[in-house]
LUMKOLMAR-683671 format. One line per field, with one value per residue (C-alpha): residue number from 1; residue in one letter; x, y, z. Coordinates in pm, 1 decimal. Layout:
<sites>
num = c(NUM|...) .
residu = c(A|...) .
east = c(X|...) .
north = c(Y|...) .
up = c(Z|...) .
</sites>
This chain:
<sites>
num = c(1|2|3|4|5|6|7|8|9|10|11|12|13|14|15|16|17|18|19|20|21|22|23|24|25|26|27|28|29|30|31|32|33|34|35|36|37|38|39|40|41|42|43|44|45|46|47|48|49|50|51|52|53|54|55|56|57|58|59|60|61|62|63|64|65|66|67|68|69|70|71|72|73|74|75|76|77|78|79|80|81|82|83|84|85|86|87|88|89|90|91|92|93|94|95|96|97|98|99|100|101|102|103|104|105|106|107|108|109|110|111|112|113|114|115|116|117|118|119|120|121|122|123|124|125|126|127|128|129|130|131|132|133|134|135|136|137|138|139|140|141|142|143|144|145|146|147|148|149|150|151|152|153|154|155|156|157|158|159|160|161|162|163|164|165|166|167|168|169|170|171|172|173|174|175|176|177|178|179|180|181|182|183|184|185|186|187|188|189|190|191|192|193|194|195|196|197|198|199|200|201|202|203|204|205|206|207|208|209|210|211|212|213|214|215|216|217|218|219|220|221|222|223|224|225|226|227|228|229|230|231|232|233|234|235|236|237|238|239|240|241|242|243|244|245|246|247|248|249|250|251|252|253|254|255|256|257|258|259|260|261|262|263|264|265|266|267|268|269|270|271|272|273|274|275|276|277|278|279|280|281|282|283|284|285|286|287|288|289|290|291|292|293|294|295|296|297|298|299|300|301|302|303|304|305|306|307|308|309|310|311|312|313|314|315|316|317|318|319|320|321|322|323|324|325|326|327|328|329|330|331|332|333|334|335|336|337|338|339|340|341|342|343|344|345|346|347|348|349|350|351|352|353|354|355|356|357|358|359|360|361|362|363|364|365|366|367|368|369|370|371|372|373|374|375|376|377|378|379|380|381|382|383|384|385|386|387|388|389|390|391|392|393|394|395|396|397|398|399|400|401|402|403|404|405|406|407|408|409|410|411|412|413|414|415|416|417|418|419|420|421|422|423|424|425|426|427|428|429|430|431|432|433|434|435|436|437|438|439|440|441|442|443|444|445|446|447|448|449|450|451|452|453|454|455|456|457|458|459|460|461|462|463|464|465|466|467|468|469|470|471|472|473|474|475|476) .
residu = c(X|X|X|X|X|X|X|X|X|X|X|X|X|X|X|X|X|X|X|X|X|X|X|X|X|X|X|X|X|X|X|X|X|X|X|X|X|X|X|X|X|X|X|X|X|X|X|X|X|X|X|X|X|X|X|X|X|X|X|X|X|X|X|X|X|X|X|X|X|X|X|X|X|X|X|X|X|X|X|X|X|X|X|X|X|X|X|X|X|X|X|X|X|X|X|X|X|X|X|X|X|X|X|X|X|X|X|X|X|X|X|X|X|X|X|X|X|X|X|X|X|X|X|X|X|X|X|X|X|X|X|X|X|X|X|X|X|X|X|X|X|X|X|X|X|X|X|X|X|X|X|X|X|X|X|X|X|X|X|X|X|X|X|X|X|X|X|X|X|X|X|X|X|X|X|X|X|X|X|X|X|X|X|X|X|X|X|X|X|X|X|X|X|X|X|X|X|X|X|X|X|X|X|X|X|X|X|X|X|X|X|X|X|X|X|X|X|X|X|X|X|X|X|X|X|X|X|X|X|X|X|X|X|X|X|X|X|X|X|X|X|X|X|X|X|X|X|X|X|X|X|X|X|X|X|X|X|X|X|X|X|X|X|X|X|X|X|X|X|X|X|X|X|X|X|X|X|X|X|X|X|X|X|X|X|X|X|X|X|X|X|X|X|X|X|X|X|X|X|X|X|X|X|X|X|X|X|X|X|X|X|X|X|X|X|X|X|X|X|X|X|X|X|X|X|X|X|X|X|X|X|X|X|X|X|X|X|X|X|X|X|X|X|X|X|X|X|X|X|X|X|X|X|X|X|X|X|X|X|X|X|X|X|X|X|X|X|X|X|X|X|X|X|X|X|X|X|X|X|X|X|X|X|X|X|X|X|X|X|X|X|X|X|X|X|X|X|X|X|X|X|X|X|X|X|X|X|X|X|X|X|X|X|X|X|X|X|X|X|X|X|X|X|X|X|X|X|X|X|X|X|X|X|X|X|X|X|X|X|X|X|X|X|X|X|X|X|X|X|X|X|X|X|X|X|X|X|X|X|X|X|X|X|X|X|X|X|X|X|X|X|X|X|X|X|X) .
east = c(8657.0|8814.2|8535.3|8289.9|8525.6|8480.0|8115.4|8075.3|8279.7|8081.3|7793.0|7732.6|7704.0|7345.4|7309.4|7401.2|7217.6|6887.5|6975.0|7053.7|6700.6|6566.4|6698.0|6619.9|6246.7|6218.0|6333.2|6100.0|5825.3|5876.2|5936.1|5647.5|5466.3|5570.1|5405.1|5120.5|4880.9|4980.3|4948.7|4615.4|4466.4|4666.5|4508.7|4551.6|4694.1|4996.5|4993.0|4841.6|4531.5|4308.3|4107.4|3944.7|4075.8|3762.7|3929.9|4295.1|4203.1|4018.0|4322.8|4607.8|4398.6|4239.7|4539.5|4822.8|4550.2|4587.6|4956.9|5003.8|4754.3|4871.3|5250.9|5043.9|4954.9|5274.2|5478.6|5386.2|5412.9|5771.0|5846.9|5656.2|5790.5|6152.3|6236.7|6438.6|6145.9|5847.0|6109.2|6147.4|5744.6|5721.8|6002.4|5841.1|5473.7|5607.1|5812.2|5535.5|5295.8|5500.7|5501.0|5117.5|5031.7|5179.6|4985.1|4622.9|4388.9|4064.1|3960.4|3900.6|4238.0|4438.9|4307.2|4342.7|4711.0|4820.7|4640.7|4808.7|5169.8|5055.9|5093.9|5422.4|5516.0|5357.8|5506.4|5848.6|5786.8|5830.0|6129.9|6399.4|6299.0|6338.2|6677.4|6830.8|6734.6|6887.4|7226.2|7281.6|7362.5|7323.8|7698.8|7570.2|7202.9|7160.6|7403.4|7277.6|6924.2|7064.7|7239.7|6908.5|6669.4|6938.6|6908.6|6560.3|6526.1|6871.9|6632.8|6312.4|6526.7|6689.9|6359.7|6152.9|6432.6|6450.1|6105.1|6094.5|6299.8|6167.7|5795.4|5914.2|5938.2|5673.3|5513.3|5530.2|5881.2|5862.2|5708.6|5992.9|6209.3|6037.8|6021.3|6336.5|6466.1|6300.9|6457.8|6789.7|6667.2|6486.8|6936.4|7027.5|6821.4|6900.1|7280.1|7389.7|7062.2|7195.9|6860.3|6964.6|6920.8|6567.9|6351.1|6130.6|5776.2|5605.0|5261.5|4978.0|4993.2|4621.5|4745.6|5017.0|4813.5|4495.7|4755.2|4879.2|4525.7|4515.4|4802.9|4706.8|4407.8|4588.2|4787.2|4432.6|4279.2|4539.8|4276.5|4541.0|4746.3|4415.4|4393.6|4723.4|4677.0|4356.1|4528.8|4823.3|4535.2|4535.0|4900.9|4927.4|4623.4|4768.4|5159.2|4987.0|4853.7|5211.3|5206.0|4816.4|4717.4|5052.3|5197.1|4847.3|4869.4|5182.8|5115.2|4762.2|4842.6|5252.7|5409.0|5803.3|5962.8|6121.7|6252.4|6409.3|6574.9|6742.3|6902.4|6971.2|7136.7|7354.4|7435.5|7279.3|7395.6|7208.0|6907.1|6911.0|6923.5|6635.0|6411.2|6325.4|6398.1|6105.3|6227.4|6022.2|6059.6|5838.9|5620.4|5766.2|6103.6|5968.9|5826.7|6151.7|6299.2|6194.8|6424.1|6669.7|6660.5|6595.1|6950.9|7097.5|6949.6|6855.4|7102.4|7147.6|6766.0|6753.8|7064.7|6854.5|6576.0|6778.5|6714.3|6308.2|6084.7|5880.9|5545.2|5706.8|5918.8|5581.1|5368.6|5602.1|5681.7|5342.2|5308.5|5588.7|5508.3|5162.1|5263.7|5492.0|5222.5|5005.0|5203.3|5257.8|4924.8|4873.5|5127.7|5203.3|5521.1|5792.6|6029.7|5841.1|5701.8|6064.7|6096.6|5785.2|5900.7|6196.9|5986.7|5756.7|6021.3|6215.5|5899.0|5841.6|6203.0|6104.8|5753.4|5810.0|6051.8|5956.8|5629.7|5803.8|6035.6|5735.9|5564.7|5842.5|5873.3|5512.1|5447.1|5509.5|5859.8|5686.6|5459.6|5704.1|5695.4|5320.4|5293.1|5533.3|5330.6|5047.2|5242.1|5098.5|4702.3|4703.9|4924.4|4684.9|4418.5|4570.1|4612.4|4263.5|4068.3|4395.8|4235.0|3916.7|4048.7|4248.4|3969.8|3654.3|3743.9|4042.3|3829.3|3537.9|3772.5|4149.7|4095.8|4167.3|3967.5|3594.0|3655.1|3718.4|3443.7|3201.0|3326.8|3221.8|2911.4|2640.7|2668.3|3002.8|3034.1|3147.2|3408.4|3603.0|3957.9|4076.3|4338.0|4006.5|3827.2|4083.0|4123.6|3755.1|3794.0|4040.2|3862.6|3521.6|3704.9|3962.0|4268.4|4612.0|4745.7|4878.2|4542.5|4363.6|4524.9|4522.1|4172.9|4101.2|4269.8|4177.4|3808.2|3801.6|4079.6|4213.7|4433.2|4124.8|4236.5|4548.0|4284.5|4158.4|4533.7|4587.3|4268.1|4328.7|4680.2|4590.9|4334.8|4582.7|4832.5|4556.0|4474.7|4869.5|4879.2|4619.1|4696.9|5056.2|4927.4|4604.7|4677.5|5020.5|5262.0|5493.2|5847.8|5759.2) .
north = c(-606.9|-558.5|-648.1|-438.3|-105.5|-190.3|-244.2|85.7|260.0|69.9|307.1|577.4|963.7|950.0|627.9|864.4|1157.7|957.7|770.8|1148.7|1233.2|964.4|1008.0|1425.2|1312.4|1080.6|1273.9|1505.2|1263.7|1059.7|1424.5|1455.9|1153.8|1001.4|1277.0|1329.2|1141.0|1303.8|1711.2|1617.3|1505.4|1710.7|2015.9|2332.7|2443.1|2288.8|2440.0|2109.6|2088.4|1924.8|1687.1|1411.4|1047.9|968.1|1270.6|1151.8|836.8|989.8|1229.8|976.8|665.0|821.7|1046.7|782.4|534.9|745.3|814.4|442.4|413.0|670.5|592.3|375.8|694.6|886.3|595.4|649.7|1038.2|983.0|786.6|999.4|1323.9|1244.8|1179.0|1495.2|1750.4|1514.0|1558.3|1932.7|1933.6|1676.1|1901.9|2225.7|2023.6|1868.9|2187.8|2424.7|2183.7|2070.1|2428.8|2567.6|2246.9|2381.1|2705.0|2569.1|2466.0|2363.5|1934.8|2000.5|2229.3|2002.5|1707.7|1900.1|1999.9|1638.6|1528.1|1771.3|1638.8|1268.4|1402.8|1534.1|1238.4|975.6|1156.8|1109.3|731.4|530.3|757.5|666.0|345.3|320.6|506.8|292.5|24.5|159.7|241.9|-92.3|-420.2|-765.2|-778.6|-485.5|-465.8|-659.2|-436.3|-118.6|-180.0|-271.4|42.9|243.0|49.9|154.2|522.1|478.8|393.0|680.5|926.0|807.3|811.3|1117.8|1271.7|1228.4|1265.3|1628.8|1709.5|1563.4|1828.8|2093.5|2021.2|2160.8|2473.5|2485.7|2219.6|2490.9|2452.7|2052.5|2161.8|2425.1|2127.4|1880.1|2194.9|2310.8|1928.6|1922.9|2228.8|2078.4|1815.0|2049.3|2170.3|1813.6|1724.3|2064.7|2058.9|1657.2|1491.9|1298.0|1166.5|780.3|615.6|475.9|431.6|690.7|639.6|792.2|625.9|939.3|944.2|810.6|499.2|399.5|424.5|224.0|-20.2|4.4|-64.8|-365.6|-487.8|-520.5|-664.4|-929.4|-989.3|-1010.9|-1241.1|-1501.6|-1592.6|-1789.1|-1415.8|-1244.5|-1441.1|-1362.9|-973.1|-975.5|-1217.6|-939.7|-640.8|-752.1|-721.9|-387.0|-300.6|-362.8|-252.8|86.7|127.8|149.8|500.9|548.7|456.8|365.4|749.3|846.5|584.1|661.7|1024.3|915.8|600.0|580.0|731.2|774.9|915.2|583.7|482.8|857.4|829.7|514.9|649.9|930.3|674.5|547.0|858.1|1202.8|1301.8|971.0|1068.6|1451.5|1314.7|1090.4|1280.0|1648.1|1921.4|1756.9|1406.1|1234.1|1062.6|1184.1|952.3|1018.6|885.8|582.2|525.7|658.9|295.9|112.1|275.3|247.4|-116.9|-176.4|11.2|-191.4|-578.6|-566.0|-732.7|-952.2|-1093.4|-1101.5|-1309.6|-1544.7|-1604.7|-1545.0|-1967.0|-1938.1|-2039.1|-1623.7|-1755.9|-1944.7|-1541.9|-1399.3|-1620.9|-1582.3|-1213.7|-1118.0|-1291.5|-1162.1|-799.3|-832.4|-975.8|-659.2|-417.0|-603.6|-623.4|-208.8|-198.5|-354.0|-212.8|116.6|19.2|202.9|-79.3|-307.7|-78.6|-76.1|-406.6|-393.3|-194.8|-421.2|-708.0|-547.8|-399.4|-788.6|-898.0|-645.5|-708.0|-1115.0|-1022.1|-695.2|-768.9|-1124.3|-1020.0|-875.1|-1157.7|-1392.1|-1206.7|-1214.4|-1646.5|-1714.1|-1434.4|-1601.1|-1495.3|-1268.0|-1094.8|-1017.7|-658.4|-672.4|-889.5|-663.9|-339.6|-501.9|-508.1|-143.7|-220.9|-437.4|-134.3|133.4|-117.5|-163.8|270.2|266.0|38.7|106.6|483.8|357.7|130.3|429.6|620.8|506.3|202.5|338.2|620.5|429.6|142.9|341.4|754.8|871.2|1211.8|990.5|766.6|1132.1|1239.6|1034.0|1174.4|1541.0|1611.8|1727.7|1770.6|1818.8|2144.4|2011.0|2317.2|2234.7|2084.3|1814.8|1929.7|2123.1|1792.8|1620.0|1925.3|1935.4|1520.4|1561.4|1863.6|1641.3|1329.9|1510.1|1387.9|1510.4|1380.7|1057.5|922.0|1007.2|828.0|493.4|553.8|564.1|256.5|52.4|135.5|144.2|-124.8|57.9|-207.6|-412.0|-216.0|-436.6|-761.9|-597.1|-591.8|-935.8|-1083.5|-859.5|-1007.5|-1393.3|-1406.2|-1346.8|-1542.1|-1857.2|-1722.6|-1715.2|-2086.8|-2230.5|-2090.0|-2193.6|-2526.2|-2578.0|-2225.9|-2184.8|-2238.0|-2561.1|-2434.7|-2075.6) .
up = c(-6928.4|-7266.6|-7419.4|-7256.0|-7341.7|-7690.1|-7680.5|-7505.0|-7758.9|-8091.7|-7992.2|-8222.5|-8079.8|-8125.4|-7870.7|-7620.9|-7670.6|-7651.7|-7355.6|-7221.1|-7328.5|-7160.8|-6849.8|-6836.9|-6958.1|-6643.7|-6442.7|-6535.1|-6558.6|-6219.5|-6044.7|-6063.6|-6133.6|-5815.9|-5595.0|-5801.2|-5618.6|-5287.0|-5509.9|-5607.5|-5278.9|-5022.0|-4842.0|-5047.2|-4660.0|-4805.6|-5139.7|-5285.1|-5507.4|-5213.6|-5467.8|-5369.4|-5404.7|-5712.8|-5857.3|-5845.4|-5944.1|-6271.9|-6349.2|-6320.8|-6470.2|-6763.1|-6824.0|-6840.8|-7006.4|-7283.4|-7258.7|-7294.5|-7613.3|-7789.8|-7888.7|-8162.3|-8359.3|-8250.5|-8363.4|-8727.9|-8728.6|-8613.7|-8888.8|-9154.3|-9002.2|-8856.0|-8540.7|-8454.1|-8593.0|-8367.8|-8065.8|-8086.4|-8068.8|-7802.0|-7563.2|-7613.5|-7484.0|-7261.9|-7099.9|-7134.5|-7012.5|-6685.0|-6608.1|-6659.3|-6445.3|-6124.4|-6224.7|-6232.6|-6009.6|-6134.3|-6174.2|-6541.9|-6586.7|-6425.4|-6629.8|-6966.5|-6904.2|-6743.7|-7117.3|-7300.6|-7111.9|-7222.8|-7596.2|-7568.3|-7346.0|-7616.6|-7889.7|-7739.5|-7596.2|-7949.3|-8072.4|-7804.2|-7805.0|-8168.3|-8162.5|-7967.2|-8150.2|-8465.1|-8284.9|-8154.9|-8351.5|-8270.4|-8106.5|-7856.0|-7843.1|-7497.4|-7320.3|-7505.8|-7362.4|-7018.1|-7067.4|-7157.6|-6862.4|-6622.0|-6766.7|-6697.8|-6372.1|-6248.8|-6394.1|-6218.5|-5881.7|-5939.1|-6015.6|-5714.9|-5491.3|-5574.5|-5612.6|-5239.2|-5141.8|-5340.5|-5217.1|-4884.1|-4979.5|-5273.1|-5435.5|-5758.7|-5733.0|-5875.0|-6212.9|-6260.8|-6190.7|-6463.9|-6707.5|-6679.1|-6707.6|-7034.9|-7178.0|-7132.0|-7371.1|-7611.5|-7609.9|-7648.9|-7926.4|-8107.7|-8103.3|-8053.0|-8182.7|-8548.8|-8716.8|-8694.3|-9054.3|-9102.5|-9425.3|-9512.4|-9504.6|-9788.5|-9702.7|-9608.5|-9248.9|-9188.0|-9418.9|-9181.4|-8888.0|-9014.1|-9087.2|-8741.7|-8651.3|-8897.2|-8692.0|-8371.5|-8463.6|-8688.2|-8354.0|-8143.7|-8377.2|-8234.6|-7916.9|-7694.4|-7723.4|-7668.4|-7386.4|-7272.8|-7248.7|-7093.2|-6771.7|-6794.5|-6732.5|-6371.3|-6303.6|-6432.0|-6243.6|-5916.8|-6020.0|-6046.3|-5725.7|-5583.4|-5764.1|-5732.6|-5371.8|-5173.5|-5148.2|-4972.8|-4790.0|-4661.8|-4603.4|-4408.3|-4195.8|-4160.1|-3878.7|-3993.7|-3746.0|-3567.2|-3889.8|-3924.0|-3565.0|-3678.6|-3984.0|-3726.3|-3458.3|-3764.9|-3976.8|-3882.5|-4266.9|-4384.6|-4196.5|-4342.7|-4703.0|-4645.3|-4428.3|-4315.0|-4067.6|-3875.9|-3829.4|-4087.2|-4390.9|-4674.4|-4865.9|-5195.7|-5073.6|-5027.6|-5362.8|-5532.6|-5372.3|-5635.7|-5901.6|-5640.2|-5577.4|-5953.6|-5995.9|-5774.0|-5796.7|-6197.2|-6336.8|-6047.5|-6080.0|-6469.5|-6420.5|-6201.8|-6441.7|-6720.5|-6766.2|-6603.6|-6858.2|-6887.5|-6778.2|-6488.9|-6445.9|-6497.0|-6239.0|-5944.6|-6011.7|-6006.4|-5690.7|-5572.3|-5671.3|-5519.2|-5129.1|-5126.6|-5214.8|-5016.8|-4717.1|-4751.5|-4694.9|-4426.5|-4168.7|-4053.2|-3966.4|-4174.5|-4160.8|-4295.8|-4534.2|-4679.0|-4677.2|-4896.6|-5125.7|-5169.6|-5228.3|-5447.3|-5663.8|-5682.4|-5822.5|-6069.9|-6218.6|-6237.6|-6412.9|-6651.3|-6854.7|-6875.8|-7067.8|-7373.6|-7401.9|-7362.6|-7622.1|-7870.5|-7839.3|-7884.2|-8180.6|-8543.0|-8681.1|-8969.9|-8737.4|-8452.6|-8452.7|-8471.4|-8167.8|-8004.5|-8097.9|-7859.4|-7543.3|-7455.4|-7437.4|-7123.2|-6926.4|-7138.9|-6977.8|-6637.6|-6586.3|-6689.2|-6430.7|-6163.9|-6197.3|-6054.8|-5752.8|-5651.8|-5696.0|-5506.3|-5375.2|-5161.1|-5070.9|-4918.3|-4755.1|-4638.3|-4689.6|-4348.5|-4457.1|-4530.5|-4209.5|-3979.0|-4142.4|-3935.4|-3631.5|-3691.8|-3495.8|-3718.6|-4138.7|-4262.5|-4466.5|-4810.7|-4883.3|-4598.2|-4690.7|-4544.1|-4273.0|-4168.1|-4148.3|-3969.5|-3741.7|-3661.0|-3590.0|-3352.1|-3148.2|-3127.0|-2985.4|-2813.6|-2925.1|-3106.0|-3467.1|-3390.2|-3126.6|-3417.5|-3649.0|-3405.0|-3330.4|-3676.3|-3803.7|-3511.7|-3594.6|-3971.4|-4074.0|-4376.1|-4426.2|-4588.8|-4915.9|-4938.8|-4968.8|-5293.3|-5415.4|-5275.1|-5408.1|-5776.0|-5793.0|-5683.3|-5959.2|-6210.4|-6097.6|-6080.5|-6443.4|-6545.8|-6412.5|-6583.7|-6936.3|-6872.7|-6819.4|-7114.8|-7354.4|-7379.1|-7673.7|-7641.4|-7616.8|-7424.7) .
</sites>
């Protein structure tokens, strides 16, 4: 115990002011990030943007695509520029452009403001990273990252939890949340931000990131790590659809109210935190569980594998990850849905972290950092073609709105929104909400969008085995 007071007290002011910024920026980010899918795609009855799921899947895959690319150019203008100048910029972005995005409407406004977030957000990524790397030391560095992860993952739980809330009333109400998040940052790194020590780069800025660029392909001429990233695409691809796909899901196909009444039979004060005046649990909640159990089980499951060979981690986490998504999808059960989401979030603690510490053993010991600067392009990759499944695949095999569709006598009028679709669905086969629902899933078998997942997430596991047994380095 001794020892872990003194570690906590080695760390230098600035330590704690970025893992402060962290944890405003994801709460900020997951606010909203975590309900986008269900802003975009919701009727505008609601105050929601009523878009359709090819639409959503465009925004959020192309969007964070580039969010996850870009830290390779805003790496280097950190460094040429200073970190505490580059943050400034990447607060006042990121506050102004939380804001404007709860005030437009429009497909192509929407996608220009979430792009214009992804700067600030990419600007900021490679900084606090960076920071606390240059605050910690080789006698603190593992618990000053466990410190930071945790950080993360408070922030993207504290996030969503009150944007849940605040979507009840108005869903314009979450961006002045994530905004007004930010600003206490843009505070933070104005009065307690200390520029940590770092050598100044006095290369032209297009220099230093064509040699960027001359790094990562250095790092992908190395085919067996090539090969590596491209197997890794399909993980990511299916870890994204718990944000992408799972939330409408939810909202379309699971009925919540038993598991509501049993929070209720246990704790009526549990069962108001979780769920609403009506008796139901809202999707978001759901999908703010993984931060929760990553909280809680972390360092219990990193202590498991802590001996796991990574590519042995990163084969049975993937797995792992992809029978809990999988099973989400095929229920409409809310219990096991949460069971899921437990299952889904062990396996992403055995896989993600595993990747980085796989890439670090196999990369040669003067090209570390290069290696390391790679790790991005497979999730870039994975946002990318995750955009897509989320997009028109779910829409043709689980959107409840396309499947009631079919049962409106006659054309369908393309401006009507969707709780007008459903509403017109339920008039022509006489039934309420819920027969609907039944009739529809009975008829349709939305659930078939979980084989994608399952099939997506087999290959790569099949894929992960065989280059652990004929590719891989001896010794990783």
């Amino acid at each position: 115990m001794a020892g872990f007071i003194s570690q906590v007290k080695s760390y230098p002011r600035t330590f704690w002011a970025a893992n402060t910024l962290e944890l405003f920026e994801r709460w900020a980010y997951y606010g909203i990030f975590n309900l986008l899918a269900l802003y975009l795609t919701n009727s505008p009855e609601t105050g929601a943007l009523g878009f359709s799921q090819v639409e959503k899947g465009l925004i959020m895959g192309i969007v964070n695509a580039i969010l996850y690319f870009l830290p390779v150019i805003t790496g280097s203008i950190a460094d040429k520029f200073g970190y505490k100048k580059v943050l400034i910029i990447a607060f006042v972005i990121l506050s102004s452009g939380y804001y404007v995005m709860g005030q437009v409407t429009s497909f192509a406004s929407v996608f220009i403001t979430f792009f214009y977030v992804a700067i600030g957000a990419a600007l900021f990524k490679p900084i606090v990273s960076a920071t606390i790397a240059k605050t910690t030391n080789e006698g603190n560095a593992s618990l000053g990252f466990g410190i930071f992860y945790m950080i993360i993952n408070v922030g993207g739980l504290i996030g969503p939890v009150l944007a849940s809330d605040l979507r009840e009333t108005s869903w314009n109400n979450i961006f002045i949340m994530s905004s007004a998040a930010i600003l206490v940052n843009l505070i933070i790194v104005i009065f307690f931000f200390k520029e940590p020590e770092r050598e100044a780069n006095r290369d032209p800025l297009l220099k230093s990131i064509g040699d960027v660029f001359k790094n990562i392909y250095m790092a992908l001429k190395d085919l067996r790590f090539t090969v590596f990233l491209l197997i890794i695409i399909g993980s990511w691809t299916v870890f994204w659809q718990y944000f992408y796909s799972l939330p409408v899901f939810i909202e379309q196909w699971v009925d919540t109210h038993a598991l509501y009444a049993f929070f209720y039979n246990i704790s009526p004060g549990l069962a108001k935190a979780v769920g609403t005046g009506s008796g139901v649990i809202l999707a978001e909640k759901f999908i703010a569980m993984d931060a929760f159990f990553i909280v809680i089980f972390q360092v219990i499951v990193s202590t498991l594998i802590s001996r796991v060979r990574p590519l042995h981690s990163m084969i049975v986490g993937i797995l792992v990850n992809t029978l809990g998504l999988t099973l989400a999808i095929l229920t409409r059960s809310p219990f096991i849905l949460l069971l899921s989401i437990l299952i889904f979030s062990l396996g992403e603690m055995a896989f993600s972290p595993k990747i980085l510490e796989y890439i670090g053993r196999i990369a040669p010991k003067d090209k570390a950092a290069v290696y390391m600067g790679t790790q991005f392009l497979p999730i870039a990759a994975g946002n990318f073609i995750g955009g897509f499944i989320a997009g028109g695949v779910y829409e043709n095999l689980a959107d409840k709105v396309e499947m009631a569709k079919k049962l409106i006598p006659g054309p369908v009028d393309p401006s009507l929104t969707s709780e007008q679709i459903l509403n017109l669905a339920m008039k022509a086969k006489n039934l309420d909400e819920s027969g609907l629902t039944k009739m529809l899933w009975a008829n349709n078998d939305p659930f078939r969008f979980g084989y994608v997942l399952l099939g997506m997430g087999l290959f790569t596991v099949i894929l992960l085995v065989i280059y652990d047994r004929y590719l891989r380095k001896r010794g990783a």
